[in-house]
N, C-alpha and C positions, 0 to 999 in steps of 0.2 A: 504493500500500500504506500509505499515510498515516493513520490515525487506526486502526489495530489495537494492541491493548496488549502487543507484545511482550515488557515484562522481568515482564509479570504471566504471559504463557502461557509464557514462560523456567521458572520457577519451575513450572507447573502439570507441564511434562513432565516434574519432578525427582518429584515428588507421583506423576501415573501410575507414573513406570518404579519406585517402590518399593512401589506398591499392586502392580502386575502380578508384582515380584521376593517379595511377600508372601507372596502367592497360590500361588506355585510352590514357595516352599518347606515352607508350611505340607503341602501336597500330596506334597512328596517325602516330609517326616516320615512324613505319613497311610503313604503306598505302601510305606516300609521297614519299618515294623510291620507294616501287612497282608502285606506281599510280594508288593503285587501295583502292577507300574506301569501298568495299563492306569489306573487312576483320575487320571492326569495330563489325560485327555482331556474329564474333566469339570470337570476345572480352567480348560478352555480357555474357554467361555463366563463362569463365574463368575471370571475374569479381564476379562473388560470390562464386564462387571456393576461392579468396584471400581473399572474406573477412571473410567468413566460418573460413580461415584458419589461419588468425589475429586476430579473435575475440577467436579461440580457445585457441591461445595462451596468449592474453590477459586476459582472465578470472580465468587462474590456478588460482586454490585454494581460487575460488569465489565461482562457480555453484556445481550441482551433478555432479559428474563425468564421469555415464554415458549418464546426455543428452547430454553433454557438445559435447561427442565425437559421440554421435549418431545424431546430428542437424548436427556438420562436416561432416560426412560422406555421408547423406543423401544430403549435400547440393552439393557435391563435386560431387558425382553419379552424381546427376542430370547434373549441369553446365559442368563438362566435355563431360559428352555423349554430350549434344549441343551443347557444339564447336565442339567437332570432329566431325558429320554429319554436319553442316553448312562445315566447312573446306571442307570435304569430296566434299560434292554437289556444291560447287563452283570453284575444281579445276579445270582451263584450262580454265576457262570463264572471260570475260573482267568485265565493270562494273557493279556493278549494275543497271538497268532503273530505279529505285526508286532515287539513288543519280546522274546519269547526269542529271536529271530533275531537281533535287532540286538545283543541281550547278550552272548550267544555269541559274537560277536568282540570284544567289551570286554577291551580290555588290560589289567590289574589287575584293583582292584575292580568286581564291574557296578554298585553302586548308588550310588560316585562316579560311573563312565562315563554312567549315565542322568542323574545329576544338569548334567553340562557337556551333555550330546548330545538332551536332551530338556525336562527340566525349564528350564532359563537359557535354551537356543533357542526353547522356547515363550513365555517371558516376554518377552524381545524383541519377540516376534513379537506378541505381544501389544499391547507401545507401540508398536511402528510402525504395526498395521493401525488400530489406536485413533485416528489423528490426526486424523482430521474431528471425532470425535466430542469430542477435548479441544479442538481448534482453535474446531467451535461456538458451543462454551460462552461464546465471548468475541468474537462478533460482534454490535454493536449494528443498531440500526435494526429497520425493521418484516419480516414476516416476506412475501418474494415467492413467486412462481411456482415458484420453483427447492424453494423448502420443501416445498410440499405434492407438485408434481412428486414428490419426495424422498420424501416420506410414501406417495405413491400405489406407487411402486417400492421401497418397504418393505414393504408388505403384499400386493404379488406372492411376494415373497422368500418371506416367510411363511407363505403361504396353499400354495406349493410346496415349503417345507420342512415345515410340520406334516402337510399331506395326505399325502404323500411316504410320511414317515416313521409315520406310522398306516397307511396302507394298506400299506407292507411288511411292520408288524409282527403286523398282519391276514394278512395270507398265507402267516408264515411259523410263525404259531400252530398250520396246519392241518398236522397231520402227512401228510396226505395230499401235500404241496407239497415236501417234503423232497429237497432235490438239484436240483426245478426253480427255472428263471430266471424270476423278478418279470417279466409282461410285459402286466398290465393298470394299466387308471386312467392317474396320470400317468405311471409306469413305461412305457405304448405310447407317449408322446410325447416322451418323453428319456429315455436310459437313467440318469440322475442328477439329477432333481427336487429332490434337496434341495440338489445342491452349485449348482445352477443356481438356487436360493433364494437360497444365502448370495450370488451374486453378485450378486444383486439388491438387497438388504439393505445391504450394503457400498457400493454404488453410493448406494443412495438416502439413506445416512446421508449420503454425501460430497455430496450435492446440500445438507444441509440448512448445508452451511457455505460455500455459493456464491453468498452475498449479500456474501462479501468476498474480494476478490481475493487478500488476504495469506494467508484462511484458506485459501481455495481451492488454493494455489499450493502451501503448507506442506504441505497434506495429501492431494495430488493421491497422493502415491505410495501408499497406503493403498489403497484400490481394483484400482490395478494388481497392485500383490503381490498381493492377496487373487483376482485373478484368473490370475492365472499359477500360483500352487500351486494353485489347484484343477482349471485345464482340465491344467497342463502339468505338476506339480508331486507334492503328495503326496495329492492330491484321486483325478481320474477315471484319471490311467496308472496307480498302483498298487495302485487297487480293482480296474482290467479286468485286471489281470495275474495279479491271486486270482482273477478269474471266469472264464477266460481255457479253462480243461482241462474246466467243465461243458459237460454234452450240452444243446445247445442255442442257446448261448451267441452262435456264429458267426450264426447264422440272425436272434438277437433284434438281434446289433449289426446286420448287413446294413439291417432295416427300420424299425429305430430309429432318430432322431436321438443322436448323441453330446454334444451339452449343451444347445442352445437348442429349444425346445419347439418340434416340427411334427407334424401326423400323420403317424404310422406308414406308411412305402410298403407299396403291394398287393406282395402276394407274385403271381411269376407277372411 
């Protein structure tokens, strides 16, 4: 782990956790005026969009140059495309039902309770999933296999979260589709395309900082979380548990894959 600049990436994770602590509170403000906390969610992307973009600036004439600006950019794609469809798919709609649930037991105030319970634990969450992408920033030498590896299983991520997520929002245009279950495109081949995106995404960012053992080791845990909330977490069990009472439902999980892409089994 020799020649990594730790008191320099020291320093950069103070930089992230207060670009990500920004982000959240700027966001709670927005939500307590509007009174709506579902906009915390689009906060979630445009939170590693700043820190991609503090860590970039952080590291000058630390890292290589180009991973430096190619982990930004990649990180930046990503995170904006999701906020803006999140934005997109929620305008003109009240709360979320995920947070009047959770308010509704909020002991005192709710918009302190969302503030510790959602806004500060997404911020967190925020700098720990981030850590390839700060840890990159400060990896010298040339760029290997593991990069483009990296690059190539980012643009799966991608190509199954933006398809994903147009072809749901295609389906659910048609009123005719109302109350039915999504079960063509990549929806026949996993019941969750896009969370099986971001897993891929997250993975491949963390490949692009595995030209260094120190980076690698730091930010291995990044990956894992980001795939435990989505297969086990607050990802695929508590979207199937709202999809759970639709007609149909049982039939689509039966011959569907539940996260990694296969064809649909023959029914029969």
């Amino acid at each position: 782990m020799n020649g990594f600049p730790w008191a320099a990436f020291a320093q950069n994770l103070a930089y992230a956790a207060a670009a990500a602590l920004t982000v959240m509170l700027v966001t709670f403000a927005v939500a307590v005026r509007k009174g709506l906390h579902r906009v915390v969610d689009v906060a979630w992307g445009v939170g590693f969009t700043a820190v991609a973009l503090v860590s970039f600036l952080a590291s000058a004439g630390e890292g290589d140059e180009g991973r430096r600006l190619l982990v930004t950019v990649l990180t930046a794609v990503w995170g904006l495309r999701l906020a803006a469809h999140i934005a997109w798919r929620g305008r003109g709609h009240g709360e979320d039902p995920r947070y009047d649930a959770m308010l509704a037991k909020a002991p005192g105030n709710r918009d302190l309770y969302a503030l510790r319970m959602v806004y500060l634990l997404q911020g967190a969450l925020v700098w720990l999933v981030s850590l390839p992408v700060q840890a990159a920033q400060y990896v010298s030498g040339p760029l290997s296999g593991f990069v483009w590896a990296g690059v190539v299983l980012w643009a799966v991520g991608m190509f199954f979260e933006t398809v994903g997520d147009f072809q749901l929002a295609r389906f659910k245009a048609d009123p005719g589709n109302r109350g039915r279950i999504m079960d063509r495109g990549l929806w026949s081949w996993t019941r969750h395309p896009n969370y099986f995106g971001d897993f891929c995404v997250w993975w491949g960012l963390f490949l692009l900082a595995c030209d260094s053992g120190a980076a690698a080791a730091v930010s291995a845990m990044s990956p894992l979380v980001m795939s435990f909330l989505l297969v086990n977490g607050s990802g695929k069990p508590m979207l199937e548990r709202h999809m759970a009472e639709r007609p149909g439902f049982a039939e689509y999980r039966a011959r569907t894959s539940g996260f990694f892409p296969r064809p649909p089994k023959r029914s029969g």
